[in-house]
N, C-alpha and C positions, 0 to 999 in steps of 0.2 A: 847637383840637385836631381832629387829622380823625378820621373814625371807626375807620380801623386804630389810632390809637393809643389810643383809649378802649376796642377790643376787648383791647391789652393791658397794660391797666390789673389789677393784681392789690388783691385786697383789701387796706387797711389804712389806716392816717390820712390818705395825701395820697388816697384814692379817697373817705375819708369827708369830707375838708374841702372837695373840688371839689363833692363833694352838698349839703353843707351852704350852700359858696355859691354856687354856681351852680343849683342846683333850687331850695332852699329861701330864698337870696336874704338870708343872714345875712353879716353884715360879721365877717370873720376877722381877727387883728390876726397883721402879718406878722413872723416870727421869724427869718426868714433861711432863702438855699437851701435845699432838702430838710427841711426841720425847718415840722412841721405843727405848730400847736396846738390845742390838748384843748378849749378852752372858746372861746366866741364875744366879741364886745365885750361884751356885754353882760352875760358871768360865765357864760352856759348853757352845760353841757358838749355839746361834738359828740358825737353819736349815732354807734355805731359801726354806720353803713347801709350798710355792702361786707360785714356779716358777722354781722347780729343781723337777722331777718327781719323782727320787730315794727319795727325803727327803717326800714329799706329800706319795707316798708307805708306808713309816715308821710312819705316822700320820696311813692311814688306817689298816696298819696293827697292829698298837694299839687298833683299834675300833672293829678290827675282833673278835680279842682275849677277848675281853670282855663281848663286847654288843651287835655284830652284826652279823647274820649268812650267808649273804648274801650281796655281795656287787657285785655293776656290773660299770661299764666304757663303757662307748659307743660314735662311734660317733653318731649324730643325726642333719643330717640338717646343718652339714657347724660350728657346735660347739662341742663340748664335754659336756656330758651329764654323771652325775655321780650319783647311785641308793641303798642308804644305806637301808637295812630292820634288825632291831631289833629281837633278839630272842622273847622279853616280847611283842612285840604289832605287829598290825595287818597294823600298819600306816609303808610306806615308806617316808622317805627324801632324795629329791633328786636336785642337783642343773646342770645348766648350764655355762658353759666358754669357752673364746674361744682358751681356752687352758686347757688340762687335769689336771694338777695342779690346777689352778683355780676351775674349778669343783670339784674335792676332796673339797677342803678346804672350800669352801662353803657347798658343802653338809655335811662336819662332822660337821661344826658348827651348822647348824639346827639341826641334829641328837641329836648333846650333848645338844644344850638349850632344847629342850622337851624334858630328859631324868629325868626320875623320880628320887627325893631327895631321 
């Protein structure tokens, strides 16, 4: 995905289940085009992180502890403005929404696609 298209990314299952497996690294069992599912292999339900703050928290605070040394939340101009910086690089990703969840979840997905293999 490039980052225009994770800018428009709107809240709701498939924005929660890219977090869930791409940030958070859980195996989603697949239902077919368009159609996301609620719980992971393993029975855990998907957190809904495009639109519950506490769950989007729990996506960042997985990125903290690994990759990122520096994370900021801001408002900026009437939207939420979210600013990931990586220990290894010099590059920030950062996204906007008009809500703080939103932000998160966009910004950790740019983060994790240019995250070196």
């Amino acid at each position: 995905m490039t980052p225009e298209q994770i800018d428009e990314l709107e809240p709701g299952r498939e924005l929660d289940a890219l977090i869930a497996e791409h940030v958070l690294g859980f195996a989603l069992p697949f239902k077919g085009r368009g159609e996301f599912d609620t719980f992971d292999a393993n029975g855990k339900p998907v957190l809904n992180y495009s639109t519950d703050i506490a769950a989007a928290w729990r996506a960042l605070d997985r990125l903290r502890v690994i990759d990122f040394r520096h994370v900021t939340l801001e408002m900026a101009g009437g939207c939420w403005r979210c600013i990931l910086q990586p220990y290894n690089q010099n590059e920030t990703f950062s996204s906007f929404g008009y809500s703080a969840p939103l932000a998160i979840c966009r910004a950790a997905l740019k983060a994790i696609a240019h995250q070196p293999s």
